[in-house]
C-alpha positions in Angstrom: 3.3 -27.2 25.5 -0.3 -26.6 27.4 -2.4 -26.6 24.6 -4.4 -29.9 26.2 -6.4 -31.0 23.0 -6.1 -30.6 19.7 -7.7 -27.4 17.5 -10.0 -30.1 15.3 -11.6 -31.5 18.3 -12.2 -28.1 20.2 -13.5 -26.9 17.0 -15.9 -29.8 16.8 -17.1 -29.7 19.7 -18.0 -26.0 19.5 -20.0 -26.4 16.1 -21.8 -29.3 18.1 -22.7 -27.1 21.1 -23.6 -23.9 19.3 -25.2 -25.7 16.5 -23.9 -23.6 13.6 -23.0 -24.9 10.1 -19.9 -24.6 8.4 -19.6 -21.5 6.4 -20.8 -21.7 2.8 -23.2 -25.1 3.6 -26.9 -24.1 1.9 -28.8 -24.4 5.1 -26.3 -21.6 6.7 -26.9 -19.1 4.3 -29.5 -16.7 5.5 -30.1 -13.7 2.6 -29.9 -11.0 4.7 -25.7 -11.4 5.3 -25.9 -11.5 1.2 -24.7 -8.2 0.7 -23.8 -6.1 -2.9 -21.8 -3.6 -3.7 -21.8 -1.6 -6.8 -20.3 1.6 -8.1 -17.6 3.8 -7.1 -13.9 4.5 -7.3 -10.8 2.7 -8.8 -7.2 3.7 -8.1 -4.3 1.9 -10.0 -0.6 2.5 -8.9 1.2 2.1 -12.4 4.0 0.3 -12.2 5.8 3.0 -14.3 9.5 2.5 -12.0 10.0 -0.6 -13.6 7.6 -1.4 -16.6 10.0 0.7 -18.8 12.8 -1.8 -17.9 11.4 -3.9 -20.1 10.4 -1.7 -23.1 6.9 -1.1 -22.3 5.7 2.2 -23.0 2.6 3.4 -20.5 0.3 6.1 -21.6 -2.6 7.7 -19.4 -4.6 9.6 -21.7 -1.5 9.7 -24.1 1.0 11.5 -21.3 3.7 8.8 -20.6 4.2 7.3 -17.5 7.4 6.5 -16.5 7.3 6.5 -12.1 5.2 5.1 -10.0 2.1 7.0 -10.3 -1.8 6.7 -9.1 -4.3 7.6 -11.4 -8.1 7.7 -10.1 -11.2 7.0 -12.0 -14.8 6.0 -11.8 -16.4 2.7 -12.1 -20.1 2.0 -13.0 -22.3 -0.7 -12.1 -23.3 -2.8 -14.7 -24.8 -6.0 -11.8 -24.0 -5.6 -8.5 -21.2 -7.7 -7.0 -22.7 -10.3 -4.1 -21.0 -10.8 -1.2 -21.2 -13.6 1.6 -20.7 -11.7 4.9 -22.1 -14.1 7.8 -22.4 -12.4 11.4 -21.2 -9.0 9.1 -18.0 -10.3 8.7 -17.1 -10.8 5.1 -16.1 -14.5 4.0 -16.4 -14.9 0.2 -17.2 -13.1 -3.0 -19.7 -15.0 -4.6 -19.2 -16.2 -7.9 -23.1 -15.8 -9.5 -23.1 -12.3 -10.3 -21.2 -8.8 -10.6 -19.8 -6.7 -13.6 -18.3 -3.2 -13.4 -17.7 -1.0 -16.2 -14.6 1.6 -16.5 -12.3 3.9 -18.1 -9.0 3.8 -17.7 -7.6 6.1 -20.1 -4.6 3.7 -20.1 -2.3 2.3 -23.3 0.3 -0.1 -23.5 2.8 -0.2 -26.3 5.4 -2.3 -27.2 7.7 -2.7 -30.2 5.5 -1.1 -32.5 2.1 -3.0 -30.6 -0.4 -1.1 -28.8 -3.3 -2.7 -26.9 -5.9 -0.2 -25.1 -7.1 -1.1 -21.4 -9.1 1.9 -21.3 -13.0 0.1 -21.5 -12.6 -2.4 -18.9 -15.3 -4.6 -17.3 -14.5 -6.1 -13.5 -16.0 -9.8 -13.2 -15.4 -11.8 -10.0 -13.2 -14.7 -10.0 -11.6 -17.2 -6.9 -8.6 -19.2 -6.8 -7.9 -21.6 -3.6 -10.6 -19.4 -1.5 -9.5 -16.1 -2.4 -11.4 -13.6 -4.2 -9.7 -11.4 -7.1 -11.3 -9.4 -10.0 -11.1 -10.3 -13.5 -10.2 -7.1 -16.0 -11.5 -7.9 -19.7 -11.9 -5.8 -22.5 -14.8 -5.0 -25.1 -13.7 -8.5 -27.1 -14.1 -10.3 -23.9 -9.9 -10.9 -23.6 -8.6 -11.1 -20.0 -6.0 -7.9 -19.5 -5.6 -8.1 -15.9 -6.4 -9.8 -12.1 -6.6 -8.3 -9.1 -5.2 -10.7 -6.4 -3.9 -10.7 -3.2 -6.7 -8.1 -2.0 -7.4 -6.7 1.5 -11.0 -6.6 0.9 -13.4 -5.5 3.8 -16.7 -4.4 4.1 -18.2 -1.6 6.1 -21.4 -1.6 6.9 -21.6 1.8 9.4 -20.4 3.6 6.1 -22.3 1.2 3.3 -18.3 0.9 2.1 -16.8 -2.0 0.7 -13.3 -1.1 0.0 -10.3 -3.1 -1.6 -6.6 -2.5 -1.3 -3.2 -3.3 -1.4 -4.3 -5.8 -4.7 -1.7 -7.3 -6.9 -2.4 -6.0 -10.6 -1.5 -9.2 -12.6 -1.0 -8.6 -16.2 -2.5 -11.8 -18.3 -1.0 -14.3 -20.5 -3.2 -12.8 -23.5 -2.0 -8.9 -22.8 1.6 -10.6 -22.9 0.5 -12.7 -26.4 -1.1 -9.2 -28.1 2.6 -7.1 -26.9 4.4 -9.8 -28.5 6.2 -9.5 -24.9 6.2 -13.4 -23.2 8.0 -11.5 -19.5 4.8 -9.8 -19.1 2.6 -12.5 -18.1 1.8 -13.0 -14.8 3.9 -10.0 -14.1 2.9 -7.7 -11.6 1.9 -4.4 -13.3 0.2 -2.3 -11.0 -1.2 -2.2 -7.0 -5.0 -1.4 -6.6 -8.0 -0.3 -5.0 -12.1 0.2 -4.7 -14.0 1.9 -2.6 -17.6 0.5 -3.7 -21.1 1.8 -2.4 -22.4 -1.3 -0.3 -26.0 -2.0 -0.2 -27.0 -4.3 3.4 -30.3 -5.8 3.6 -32.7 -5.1 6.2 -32.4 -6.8 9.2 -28.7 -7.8 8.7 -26.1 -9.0 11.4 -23.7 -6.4 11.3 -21.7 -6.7 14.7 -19.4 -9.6 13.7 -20.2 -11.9 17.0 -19.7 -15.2 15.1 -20.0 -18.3 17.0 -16.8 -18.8 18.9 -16.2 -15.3 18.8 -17.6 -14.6 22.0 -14.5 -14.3 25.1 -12.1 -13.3 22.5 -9.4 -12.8 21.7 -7.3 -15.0 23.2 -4.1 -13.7 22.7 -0.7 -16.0 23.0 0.6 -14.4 26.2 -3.0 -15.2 28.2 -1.4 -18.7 27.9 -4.1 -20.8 26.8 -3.2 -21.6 23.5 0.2 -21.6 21.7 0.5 -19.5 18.5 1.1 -21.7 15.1 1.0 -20.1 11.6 2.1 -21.3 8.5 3.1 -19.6 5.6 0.8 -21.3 2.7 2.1 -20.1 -0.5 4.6 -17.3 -2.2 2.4 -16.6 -5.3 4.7 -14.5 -7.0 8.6 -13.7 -7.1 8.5 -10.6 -8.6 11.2 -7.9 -10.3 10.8 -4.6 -8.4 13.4 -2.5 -10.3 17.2 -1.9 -10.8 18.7 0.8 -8.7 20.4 3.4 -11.4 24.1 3.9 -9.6 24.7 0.2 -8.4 23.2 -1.8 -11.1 21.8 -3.8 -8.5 18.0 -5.9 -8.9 15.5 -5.6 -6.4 13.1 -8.3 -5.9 10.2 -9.4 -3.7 7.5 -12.3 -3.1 4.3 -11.9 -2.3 3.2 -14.2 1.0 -0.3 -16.7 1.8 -0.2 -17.1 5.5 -2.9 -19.1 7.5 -3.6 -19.4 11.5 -3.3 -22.7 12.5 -3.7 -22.7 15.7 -6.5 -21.4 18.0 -4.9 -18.3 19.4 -5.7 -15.4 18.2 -2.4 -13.3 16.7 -2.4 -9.7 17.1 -2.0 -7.9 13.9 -1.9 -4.3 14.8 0.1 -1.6 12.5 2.7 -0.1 13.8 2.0 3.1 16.0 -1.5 2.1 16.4 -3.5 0.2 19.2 -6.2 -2.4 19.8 -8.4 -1.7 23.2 -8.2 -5.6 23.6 -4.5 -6.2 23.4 -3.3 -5.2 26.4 0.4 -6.3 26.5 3.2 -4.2 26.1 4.4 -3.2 23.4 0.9 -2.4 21.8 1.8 -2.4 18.2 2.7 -5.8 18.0 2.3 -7.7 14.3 4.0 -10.1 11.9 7.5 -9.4 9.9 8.3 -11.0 6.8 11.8 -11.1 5.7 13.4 -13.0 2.6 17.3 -13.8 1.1 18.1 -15.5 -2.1 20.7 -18.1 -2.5 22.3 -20.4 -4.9 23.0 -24.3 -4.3 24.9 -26.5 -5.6 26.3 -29.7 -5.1 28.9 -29.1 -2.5 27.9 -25.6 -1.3 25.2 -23.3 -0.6 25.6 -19.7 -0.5 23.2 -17.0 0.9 23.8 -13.9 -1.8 21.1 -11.5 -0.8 18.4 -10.4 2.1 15.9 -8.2 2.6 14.8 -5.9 5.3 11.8 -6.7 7.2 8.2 -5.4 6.2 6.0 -4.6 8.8 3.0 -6.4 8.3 -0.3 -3.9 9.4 -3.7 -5.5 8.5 -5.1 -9.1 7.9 -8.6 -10.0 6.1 -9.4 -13.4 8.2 -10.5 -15.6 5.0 -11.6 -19.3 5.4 -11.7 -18.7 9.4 -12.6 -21.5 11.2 -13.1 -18.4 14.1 -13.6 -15.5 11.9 -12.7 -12.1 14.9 -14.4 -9.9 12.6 -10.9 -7.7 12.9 -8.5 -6.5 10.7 -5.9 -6.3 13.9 -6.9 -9.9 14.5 -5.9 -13.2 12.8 -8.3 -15.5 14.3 -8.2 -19.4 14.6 -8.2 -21.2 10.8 -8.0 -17.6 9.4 -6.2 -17.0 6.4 -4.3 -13.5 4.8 -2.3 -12.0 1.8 0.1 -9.7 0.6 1.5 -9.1 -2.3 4.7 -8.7 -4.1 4.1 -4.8 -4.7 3.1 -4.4 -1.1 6.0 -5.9 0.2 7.6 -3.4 -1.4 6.4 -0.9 0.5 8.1 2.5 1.5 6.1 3.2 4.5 5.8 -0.4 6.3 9.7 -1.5 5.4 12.7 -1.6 8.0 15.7 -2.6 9.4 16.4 -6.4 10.4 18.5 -5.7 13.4 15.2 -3.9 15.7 13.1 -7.3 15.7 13.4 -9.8 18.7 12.9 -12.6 16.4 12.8 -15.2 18.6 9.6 -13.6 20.4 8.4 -12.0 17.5 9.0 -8.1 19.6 9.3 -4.6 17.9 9.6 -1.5 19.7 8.5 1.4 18.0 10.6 4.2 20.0 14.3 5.2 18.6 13.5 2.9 15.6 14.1 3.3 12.0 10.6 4.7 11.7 10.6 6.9 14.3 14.6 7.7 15.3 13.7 10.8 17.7 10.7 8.3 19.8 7.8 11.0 18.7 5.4 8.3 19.1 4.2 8.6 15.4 6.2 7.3 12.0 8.8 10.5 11.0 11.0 8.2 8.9 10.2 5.8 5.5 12.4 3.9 3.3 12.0 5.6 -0.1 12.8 3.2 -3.1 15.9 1.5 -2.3 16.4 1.4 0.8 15.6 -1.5 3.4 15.4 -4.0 0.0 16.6 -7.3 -1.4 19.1 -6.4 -3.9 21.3 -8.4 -6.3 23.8 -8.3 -8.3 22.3 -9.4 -11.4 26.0 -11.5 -12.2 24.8 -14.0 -10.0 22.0 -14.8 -12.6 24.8 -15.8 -15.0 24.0 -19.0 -16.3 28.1 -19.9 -16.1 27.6 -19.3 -12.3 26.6 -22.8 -12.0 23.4 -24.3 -9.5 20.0 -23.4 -8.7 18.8 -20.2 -7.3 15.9 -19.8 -4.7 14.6 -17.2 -2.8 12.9 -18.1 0.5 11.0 -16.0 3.1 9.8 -16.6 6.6 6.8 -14.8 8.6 8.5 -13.8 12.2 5.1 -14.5 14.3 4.9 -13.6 18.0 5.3 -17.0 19.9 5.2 -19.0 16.8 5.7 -22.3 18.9 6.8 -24.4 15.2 8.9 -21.5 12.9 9.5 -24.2 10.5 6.6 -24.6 9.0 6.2 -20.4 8.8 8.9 -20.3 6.3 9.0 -21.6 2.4 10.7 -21.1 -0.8 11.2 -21.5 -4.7 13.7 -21.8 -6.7 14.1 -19.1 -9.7 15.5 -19.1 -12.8 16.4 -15.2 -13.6 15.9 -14.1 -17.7 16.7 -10.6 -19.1 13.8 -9.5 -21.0 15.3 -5.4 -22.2 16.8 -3.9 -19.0 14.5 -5.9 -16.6 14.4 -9.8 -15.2 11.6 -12.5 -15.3 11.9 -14.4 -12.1 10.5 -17.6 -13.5 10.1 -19.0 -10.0 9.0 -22.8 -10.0 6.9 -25.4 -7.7 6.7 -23.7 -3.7 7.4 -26.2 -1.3 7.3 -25.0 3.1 9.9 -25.2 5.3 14.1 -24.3 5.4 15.4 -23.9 1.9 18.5 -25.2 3.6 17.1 -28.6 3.4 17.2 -28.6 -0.2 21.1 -28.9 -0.1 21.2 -31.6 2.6 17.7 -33.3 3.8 17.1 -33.2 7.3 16.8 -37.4 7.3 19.9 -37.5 4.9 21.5 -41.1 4.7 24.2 -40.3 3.0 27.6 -41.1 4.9 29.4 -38.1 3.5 26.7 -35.1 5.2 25.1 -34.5 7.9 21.8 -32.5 9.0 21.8 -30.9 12.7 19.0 -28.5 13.6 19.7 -27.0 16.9 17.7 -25.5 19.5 19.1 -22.8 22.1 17.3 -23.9 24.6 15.5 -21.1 26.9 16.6 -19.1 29.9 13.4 -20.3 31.6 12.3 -23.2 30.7 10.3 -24.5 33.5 8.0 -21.6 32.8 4.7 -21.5 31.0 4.2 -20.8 27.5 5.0 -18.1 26.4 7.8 -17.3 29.0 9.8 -20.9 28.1 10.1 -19.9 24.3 13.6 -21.0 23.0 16.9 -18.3 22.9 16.9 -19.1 19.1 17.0 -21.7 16.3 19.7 -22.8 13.7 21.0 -25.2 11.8 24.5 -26.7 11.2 24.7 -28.6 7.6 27.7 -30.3 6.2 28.7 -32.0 3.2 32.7 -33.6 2.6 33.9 -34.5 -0.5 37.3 -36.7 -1.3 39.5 -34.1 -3.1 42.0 -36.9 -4.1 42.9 -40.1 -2.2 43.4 -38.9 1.6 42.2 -35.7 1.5 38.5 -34.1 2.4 37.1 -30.6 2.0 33.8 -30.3 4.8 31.6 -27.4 3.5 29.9 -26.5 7.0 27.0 -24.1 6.2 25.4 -22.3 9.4 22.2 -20.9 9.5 21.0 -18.2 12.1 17.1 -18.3 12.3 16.2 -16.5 15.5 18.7 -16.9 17.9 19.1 -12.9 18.9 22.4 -13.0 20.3 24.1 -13.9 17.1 27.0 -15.8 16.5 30.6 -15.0 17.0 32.9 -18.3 16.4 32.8 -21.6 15.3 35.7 -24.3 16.1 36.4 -27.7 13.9 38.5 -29.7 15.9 41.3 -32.0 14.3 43.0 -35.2 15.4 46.5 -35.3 16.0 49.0 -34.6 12.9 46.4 -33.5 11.1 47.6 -31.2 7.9 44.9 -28.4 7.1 45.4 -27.9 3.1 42.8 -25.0 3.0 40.0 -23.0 4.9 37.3 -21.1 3.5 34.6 -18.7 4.9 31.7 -16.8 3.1 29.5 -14.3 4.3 26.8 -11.8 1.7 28.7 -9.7 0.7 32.2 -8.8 -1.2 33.7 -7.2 1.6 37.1 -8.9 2.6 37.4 -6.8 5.2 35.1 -7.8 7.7 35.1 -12.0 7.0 36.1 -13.9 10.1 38.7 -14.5 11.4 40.4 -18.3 10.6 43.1 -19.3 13.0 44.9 -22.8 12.4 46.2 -24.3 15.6 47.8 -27.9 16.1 44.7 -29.6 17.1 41.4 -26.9 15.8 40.5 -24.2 13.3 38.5 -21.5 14.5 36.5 -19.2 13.0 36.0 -15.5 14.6 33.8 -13.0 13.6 35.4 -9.4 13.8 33.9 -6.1 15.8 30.2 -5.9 13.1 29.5 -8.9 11.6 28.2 -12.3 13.3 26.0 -14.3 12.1 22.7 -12.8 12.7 19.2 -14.2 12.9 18.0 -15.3 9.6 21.4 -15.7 8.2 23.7 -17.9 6.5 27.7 -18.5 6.7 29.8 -21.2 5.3 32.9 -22.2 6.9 35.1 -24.5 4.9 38.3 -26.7 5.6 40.2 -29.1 3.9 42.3 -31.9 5.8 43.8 -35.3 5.8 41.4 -36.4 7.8 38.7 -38.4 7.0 35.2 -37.9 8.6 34.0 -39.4 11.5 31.1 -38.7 14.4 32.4 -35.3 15.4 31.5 -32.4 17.2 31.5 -28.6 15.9 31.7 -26.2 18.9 29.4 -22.6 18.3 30.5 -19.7 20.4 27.7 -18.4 21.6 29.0 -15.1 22.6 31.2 -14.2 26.1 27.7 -12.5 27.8 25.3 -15.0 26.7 23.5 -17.5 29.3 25.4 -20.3 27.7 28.4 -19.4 26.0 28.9 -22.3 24.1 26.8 -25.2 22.5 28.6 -28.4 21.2 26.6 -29.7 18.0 27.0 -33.5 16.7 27.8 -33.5 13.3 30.5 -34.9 10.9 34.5 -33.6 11.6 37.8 -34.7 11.4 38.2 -35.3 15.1 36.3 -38.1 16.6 33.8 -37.1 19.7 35.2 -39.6 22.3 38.1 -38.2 24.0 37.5 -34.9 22.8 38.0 -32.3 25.8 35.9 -29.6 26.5 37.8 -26.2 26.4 36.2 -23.3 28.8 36.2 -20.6 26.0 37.2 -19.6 22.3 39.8 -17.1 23.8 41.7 -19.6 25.4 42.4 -21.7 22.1 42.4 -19.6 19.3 46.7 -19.7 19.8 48.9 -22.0 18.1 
């Protein structure tokens, strides 16, 4: 590491030498970076591809909607809307003023109900920092939210626009539909394009203090990248796809910059003149999977592709860059569930470099023929996390979570840019209710077996591949790859032990090919098991059963892959002992095998080293 002291005291030492207040303290405030905005334009993106799942009926000036469709309409100021925006950059939406008057045309009906959204008045509301905008009706009843918003201003236009905001439906809309799935249920994306007024005199060129010799990217090697994924507000039901029956689902994600590099967040196929690294398109990627544990097992059932994140908003900066392609030091973003199911910005796992955090744009999914410009999106279905809704069967047993990770460039700690809840799935008509409970950060993994486990009978191993260079400085002495290596062994009857070994790929590109349990001499192996995501017999490993090992081989297409779960099973007449579990690595990797200390049936003295997985995988 050659970060050489810590963000909080670099941070107070530069409030002491520049002599600046923390944002939002009275004596900071000066009047002219008070800005307002008032009237404009409102777009909703009805939710009309899945809504109708659960028997809601959608009406836009009485035509039905039943796709995903934008309608457009005015909004009218009724008192401005007052925005903080110190140095021009825009920190808070302040909570003292601002109503907006509009007409929807819209309807909802359901089982005979019918409540109008068509008069709605836009109030300002916050939750943990973040602005969102309250819908209410005539009656003063709360219809909708608008969270998870890309809000900026733009001054050099008098433009404050919003998008990308998660249309939340309200606990009262859900009580007057007589329909309890609908609240807190995404209903709609949003946006505004409001006329901004800026007082005379203003600061409009973003230069905050600390701003000034930046950005300081991760590669100028000054300071190591660190961001954490906060919160996944919302586990959302996207749809079921009409020839497979299966569910589509997606989170929405609270990320926050804690460290004091400054992570480039530029959209694919576009630039920034200040990042000049190669590739020059370079942002996050969040991906997620949903699994189900229970007490002797954990299986991975479903994943997602990866979206592409493209723009951050820099809330609650300790550093705010005054840049969308920027997420500065302290700086916090959003998206949300319905973004993340995005068309354009969606794509396949298998082009990222996780461990780096690397895309390249040319002969990708986006742009197959290297034009230099998107050609290629992922329409509705494709590039998703779908399920088979069976495995929300109550009889199936355990507790189902979905996780999802942020893939930052150089993220020194990826631990603590990953999180998850569990969800507890419930029809509601032809649709689901997630029901997601408490978040907590970190490897859902851990949930089956901690990572300071005392319990005799498992065992926690995280492992680090180490790098190809490490006596190099950050960022060229990143790790190969992460995983982890869990195990729990239960007494089948008196003398006999089933070990339930789950592997998890996080970012070790190379993938996985084998894995080799050894076994002490006369051992009898009663039963093996592996499991991959999917029902496909055909391509599940390989399990050879020799005199003193089982191994496990992945055939021609499918290793274990980087953000990716296996289990691989065995039951002896062994009991377990301080063991060791031998990964194959793959025959053109730097190191082509890694021995990992866990539980086994084979006891790590004496154990001999054997040059390759070819060489023992015969009786």
């Amino acid at each position: 590491m050659t970060t050489s002291f810590s963000r909080l005291a670099f941070l107070a030492g530069l409030v002491a030498a520049l002599g600046w207040h923390a944002v939002g303290s009275a004596e900071s405030i000066d009047e002219r970076q008070i800005w307002s905005a008032g009237s404009g334009q409102m777009e909703l993106e009805i939710r009309g591809d899945y809504l109708p799942d659960f028997g809601i009926e959608i009406l836009h000036h009485g035509e039905p909607i039943t796709t995903r469709k934008r309608i457009r309409f005015e909004v009218n100021e009724i008192d401005p809307f007052r925005l903080h925006a110190p140095w021009g950059n825009l920190e808070s939406l302040r909570q003292d003023s601002g109503r907006l008057a509009a007409r929807t045309g819209l309807v909802f009906r359901y089982d005979g109900r019918e409540v109008s959204l068509d008069r709605i008045e836009l109030r300002p509301g916050e939750d943990r920092g973040h602005p969102h905008f309250i819908a209410i009706d005539e009656s003063g009843n709360e219809l909708f939210r608008l969270t998870h918003m890309h809000m900026l201003a733009h001054p050099e236009t008098n433009l404050l626009t919003v998008a990308n905001a998660e249309v939340i439906a309200s606990g009262a809309l859900a009580q007057r539909l007589g329909l309890d799935a609908l609240d807190r249920m995404p209903i709609a994306l949003g946006w505004l394009d409001l006329a901004l007024d800026v007082p005379a005199g203003a600061q409009t060129d973003g230069e905050a203090p600390g701003s000034r010799g930046r950005p300081i990217w991760p590669q100028d090697g000054e300071f190591e990248a660190d961001v954490t994924l906060i919160d996944m507000g919302t586990v959302a039901y996207q749809g079921t796809q009409n020839d497979t029956g299966l569910v589509k689902t997606a989170p929405s994600a609270t990320l926050k910059n804690e460290s004091l590099a400054d992570v480039p967040w530029i959209a694919q196929f576009s630039s920034h003149p200040q990042y000049s690294y190669s590739p020059g398109d370079q942002h996050p990627f969040l991906v997620w999977n949903i699994y189900r544990i229970e007490n002797n097992r954990i299986r991975m059932l479903a994943d997602s592709g990866v979206k592409h994140a493209f723009l951050t908003l820099n809330f609650d900066c300790d550093i705010n860059p005054g840049d969308g392609n920027i997420l500065g030091p302290g700086c916090e973003d959003v998206y949300s569930s319905g973004n993340n199911d995005s068309s354009t910005h969606l794509g396949p796992r298998d082009e990222i470099e996780a461990s780096i955090g690397k895309w390249e744009n040319c002969n990708s999914f986006f742009d197959p023929n290297c034009t230099g410009s998107q050609t290629q999106y992922s329409g509705q279905w494709l590039n998703r996390l779908l399920i088979d809704p069976a495995e929300f069967e109550a009889s199936r047993g355990g507790t189902l979570y979905m996780d999802a990770w942020y893939v930052i460039q150089y993220d020194v700690n990826i631990w603590n840019t990953m999180g998850y809840r569990p969800i507890d799935p419930s029809p509601s008509g032809g649709g689901w209710s997630m029901n997601p409970g408490p978040y907590d950060q970190g490897p859902v993994i851990s949930q089956w077996v901690p990572e300071d486990t005392s319990d005799p009978m498992a065992d926690h191993a995280v492992i680090e591949v180490p790098s190809e260079t490490p006596e190099a400085d950050y960022p060229d002495n990143m790790p190969q790859g992460h995983l982890r290596l869990l195990v729990k062994v239960t007494e089948t009857e008196p003398g006999r032990y089933r070990y339930n070994y789950a592997l998890q790929n996080y970012d070790f590109d190379r993938a996985m090919e084998g894995l080799r349990i050894d076994l002490p001499e006369g051992t009898t192996v009663h039963d093996t098991f592996f499991g991959d995501i999917d029902d496909d017999a055909g391509n599940d490993w390989n399990v050879t059963v020799n005199s003193d090992h089982v191994l496990f081989e992945a055939p021609e297409g499918n290793p274990l892959t980087w953000f990716t779960l296996f289990n691989f099973e065995i039951e002896v007449d062994a009991e377990p002992v301080e063991s060791q579990v031998v990964l194959d690595l793959g025959s053109d990797a730097v190191m082509q095998e890694m021995s990992v200390d866990t539980l086994g049936p084979a006891a790590m003295m004496g154990m001999l080293f054997r040059d390759r997985f070819e060489a023992t995988a015969s009786n």
